[in-house]
C-alpha positions in Angstrom: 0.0 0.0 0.0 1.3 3.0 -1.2 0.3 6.9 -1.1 2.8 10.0 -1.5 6.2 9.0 -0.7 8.0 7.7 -3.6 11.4 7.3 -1.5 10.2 4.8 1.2 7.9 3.1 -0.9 10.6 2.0 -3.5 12.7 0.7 -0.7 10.1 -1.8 0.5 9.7 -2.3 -3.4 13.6 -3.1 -3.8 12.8 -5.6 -0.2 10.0 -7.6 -2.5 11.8 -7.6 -5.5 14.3 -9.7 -4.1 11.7 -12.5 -3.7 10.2 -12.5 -7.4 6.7 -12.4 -6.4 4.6 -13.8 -8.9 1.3 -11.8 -7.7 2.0 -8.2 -7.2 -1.5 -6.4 -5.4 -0.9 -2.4 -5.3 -2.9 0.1 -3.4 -2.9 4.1 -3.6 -4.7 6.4 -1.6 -5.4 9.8 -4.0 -4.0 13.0 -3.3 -5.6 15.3 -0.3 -7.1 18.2 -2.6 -6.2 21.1 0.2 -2.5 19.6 0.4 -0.4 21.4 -1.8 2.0 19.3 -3.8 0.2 16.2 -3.0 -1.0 15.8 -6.2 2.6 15.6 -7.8 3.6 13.1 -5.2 0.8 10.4 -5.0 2.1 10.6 -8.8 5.4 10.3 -8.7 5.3 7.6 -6.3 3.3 5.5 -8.4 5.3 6.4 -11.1 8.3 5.2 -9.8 6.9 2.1 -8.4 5.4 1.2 -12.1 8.7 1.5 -13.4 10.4 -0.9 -10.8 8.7 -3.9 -11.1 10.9 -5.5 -14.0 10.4 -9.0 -13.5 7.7 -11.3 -14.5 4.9 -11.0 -12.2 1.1 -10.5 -12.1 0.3 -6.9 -11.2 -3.0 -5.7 -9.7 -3.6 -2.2 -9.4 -6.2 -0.4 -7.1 -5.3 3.3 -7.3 -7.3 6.1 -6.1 -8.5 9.3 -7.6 -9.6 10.9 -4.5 -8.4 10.2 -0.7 -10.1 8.4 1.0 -8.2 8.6 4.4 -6.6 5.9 6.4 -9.7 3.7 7.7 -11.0 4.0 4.1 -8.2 3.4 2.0 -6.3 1.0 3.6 -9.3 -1.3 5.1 -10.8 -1.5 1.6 -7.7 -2.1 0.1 -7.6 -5.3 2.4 -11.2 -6.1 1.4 -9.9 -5.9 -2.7 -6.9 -8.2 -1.9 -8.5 -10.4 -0.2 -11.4 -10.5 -2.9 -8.6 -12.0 -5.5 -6.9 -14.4 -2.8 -7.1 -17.1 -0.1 -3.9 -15.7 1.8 -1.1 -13.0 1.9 1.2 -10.5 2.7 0.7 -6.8 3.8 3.5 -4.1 3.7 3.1 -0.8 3.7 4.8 2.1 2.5 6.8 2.2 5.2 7.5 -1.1 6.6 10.7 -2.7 5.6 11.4 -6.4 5.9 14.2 -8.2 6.2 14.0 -11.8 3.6 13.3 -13.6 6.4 9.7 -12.3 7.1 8.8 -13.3 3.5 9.8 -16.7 4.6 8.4 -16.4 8.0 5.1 -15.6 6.4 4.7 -17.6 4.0 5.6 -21.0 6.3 3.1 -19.7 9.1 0.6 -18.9 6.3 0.7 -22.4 5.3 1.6 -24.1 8.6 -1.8 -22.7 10.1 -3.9 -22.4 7.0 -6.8 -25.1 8.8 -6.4 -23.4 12.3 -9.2 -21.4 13.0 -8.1 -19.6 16.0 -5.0 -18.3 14.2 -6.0 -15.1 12.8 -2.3 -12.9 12.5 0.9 -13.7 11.4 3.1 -10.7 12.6 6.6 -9.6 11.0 7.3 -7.4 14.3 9.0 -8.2 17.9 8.8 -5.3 20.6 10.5 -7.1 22.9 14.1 -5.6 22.9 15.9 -9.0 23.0 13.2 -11.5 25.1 12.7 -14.8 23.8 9.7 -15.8 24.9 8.4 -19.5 24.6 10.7 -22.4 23.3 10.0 -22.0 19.6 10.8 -19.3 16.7 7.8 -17.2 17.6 5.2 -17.1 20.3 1.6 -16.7 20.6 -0.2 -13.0 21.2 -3.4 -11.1 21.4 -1.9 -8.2 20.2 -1.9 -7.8 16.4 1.0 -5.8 15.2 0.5 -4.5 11.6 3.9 -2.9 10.1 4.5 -5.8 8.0 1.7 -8.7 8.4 0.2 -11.6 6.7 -3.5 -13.2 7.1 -5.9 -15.5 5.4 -8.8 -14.4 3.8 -10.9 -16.4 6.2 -9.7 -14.4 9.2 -10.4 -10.8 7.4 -14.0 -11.9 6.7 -14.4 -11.0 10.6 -12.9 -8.1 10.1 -16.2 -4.9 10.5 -14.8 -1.7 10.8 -18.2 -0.7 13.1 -17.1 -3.0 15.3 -20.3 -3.9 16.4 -20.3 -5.1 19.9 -18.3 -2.5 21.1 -18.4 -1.0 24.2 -21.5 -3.3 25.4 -20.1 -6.2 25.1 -16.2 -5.1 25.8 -15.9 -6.2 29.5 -17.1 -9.7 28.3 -14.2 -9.6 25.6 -11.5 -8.3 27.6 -12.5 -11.0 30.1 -12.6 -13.6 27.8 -9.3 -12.4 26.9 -7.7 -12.5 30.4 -6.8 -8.8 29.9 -5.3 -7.5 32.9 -7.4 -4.6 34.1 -5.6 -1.6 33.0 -5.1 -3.5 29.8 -8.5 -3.8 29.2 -9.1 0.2 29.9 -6.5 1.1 27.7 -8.3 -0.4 25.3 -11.5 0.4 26.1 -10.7 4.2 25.4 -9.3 4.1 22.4 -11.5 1.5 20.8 -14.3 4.1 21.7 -12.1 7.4 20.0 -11.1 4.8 16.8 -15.7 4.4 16.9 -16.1 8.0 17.3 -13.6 9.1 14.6 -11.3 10.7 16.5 -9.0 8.9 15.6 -8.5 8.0 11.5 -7.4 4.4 11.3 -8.3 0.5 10.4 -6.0 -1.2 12.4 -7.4 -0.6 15.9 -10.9 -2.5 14.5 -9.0 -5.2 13.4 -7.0 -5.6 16.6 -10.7 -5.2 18.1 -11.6 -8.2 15.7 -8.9 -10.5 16.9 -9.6 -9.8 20.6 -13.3 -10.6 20.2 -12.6 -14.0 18.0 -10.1 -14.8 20.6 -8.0 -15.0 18.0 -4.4 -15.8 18.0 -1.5 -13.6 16.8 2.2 -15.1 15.9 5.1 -13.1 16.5 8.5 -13.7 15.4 11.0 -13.8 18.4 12.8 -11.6 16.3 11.9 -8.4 15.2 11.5 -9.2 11.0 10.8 -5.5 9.6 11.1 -2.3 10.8 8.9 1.1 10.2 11.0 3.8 8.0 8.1 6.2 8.2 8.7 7.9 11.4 8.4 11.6 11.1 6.5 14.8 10.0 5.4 13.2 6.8 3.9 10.2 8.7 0.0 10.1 8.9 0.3 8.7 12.7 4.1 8.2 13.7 5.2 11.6 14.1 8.2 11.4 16.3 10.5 8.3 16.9 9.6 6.1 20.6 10.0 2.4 22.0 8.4 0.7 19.5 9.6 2.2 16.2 12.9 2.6 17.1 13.6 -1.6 16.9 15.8 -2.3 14.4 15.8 -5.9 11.7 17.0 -8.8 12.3 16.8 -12.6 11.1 15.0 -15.6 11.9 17.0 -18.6 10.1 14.7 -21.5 11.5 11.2 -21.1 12.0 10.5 -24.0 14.8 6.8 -24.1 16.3 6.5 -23.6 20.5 5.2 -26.3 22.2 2.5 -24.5 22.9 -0.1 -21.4 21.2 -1.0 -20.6 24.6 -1.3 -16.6 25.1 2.2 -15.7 26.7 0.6 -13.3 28.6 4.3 -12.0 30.2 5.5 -10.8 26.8 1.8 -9.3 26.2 2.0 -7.5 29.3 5.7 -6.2 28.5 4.4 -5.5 24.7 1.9 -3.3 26.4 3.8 -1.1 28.8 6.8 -0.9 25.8 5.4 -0.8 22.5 1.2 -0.9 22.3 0.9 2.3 24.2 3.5 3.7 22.3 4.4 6.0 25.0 1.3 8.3 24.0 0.0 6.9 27.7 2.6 7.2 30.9 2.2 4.7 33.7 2.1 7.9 35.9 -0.7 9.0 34.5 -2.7 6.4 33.3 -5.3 5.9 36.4 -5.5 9.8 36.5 -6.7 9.5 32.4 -8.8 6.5 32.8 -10.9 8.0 35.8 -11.2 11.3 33.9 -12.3 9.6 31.1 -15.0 7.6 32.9 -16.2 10.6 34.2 -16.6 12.6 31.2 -17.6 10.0 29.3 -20.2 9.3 32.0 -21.4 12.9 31.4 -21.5 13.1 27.9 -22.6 9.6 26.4 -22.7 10.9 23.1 -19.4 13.0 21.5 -16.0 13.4 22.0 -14.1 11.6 25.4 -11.7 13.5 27.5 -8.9 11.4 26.0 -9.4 12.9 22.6 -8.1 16.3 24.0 -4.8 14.5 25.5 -4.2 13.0 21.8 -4.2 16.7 20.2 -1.4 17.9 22.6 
């Protein structure tokens, strides 16, 4: 999935090229009308992407006229790619990965194609070292998208509206063995993602994993790392815990003994990488009760938290 930076989006290019794809599925948001220049860069990252492909391989395109914004654009993109297959790959502009996540991927894809409860295959580690479990990856609820792979019966529970929520949340995050603050983490910005505060797909599709019970695979090595980081980012603004984790390689791709949650590397996940540092410890019962309070008082608009994202 591509949009308006041709630099970054030809390196992850230059990552796939060295696997010789033979299906090739590209995405482009349009331009943003009131952002000067944008225009001339949606286009000349396509254009530049066009031109690299220069080996034999089935290309798809799906590119925008208008912009349709993150939720939009990237959760139908999804729905497209999944329309013309039964599994795959997901990189975005902005996630590189190492050749080992191509082969991670594709052996987990295959390895769990029949398993139901495996929804996720994720390239990323955000534990700084930890091996957790006593195989190549470990089992997760938390579904880390800069570089991922799924099946297209696991996106067919994917509903941006994610209907259920909040009613039926404590149930979930029960049912999930989320550790209270977890859970109320969670809880706030599932509700911002359903008010539109917040512009994205991927929280509704961590939402959809959570609710399936579904299980996530993650590499116990970190298998591509986000190049996106700055002012030209849509989300990722400034560099922190998580997006500072550099590549590395996964030679053998073992199984644990167990897909048990690891509920330890969750829990360190969380406090390191999830929160992405938008939510200090220090302050986190302080922001949870004034959000309960607030959101007590106003059932319908904006939460308190919204006002702590815009600072």
């Amino acid at each position: 999935m591509i949009y308006n930076r041709p630099e970054h989006s030809l390196r992850v290019l230059q990552a796939i090229r060295e696997t010789r794809p033979t299906r090739l599925f590209l995405a482009a948001d349009g331009p943003k009308a009131s952002v000067e220049g944008d225009s001339e860069l949606c286009k000349q990252t396509r254009k530049h992407i066009d031109g690299a492909i220069d080996w034999e391989c089935d290309v798809r395109r799906l590119y925008r006229d208008e912009n349709l914004g993150c939720k939009i654009a990237v959760s139908s993109a999804i729905d497209w790619f999944f329309s013309e297959v039964d599994e795959g790959i997901i990189l975005e502009d902005d996630t590189l990965p190492t050749r080992s996540f191509f082969r991670f991927a594709e052996t987990m894809l295959e390895r769990y194609r029949d398993d139901a409860t495996v929804l996720h295959v994720s390239g990323n580690n955000h534990q700084h070292g930890r091996i957790r479990g006593n195989g190549a990856y470990y089992a997760s609820r938390f579904a880390h998208s800069w570089g991922w792979a799924t099946w297209r019966r696991a996106w067919n529970l994917y509903d941006i509206t994610m209907l259920g929520f909040p009613e039926e949340w404590d149930r979930i995050a029960a049912s999930c063995s989320l550790p209270w603050e977890i859970s109320e983490w969670w809880k706030m910005w599932l509700h911002n993602t359903r008010l539109g505060v917040i512009n994205t797909w991927d929280f509704q599709w961590h939402y959809t994993v959570m609710k399936n019970q579904g299980v996530c695979l993650i590499p116990n090595r970190n298998l591509v790392e986000n190049i996106g980081v700055g002012d030209a980012a849509t989300h990722m603004k400034k560099l922190d815990v998580a997006s500072s984790i550099k590549l590395a390689h996964l030679a053998h791709f073992y199984p644990p003994s167990s897909l048990e949650i690891c509920q330890k590397a969750d829990k360190f996940d969380f406090d390191y990488s999830v929160t992405n540092q938008k939510t200090p410890w220090r302050n986190l019962n302080e922001l949870v009760c004034s959000w309960k309070f607030e959101h007590q008082q106003r059932n319908a608009g904006i939460s308190g938290i919204s006002r702590y994202l815009k600072k």
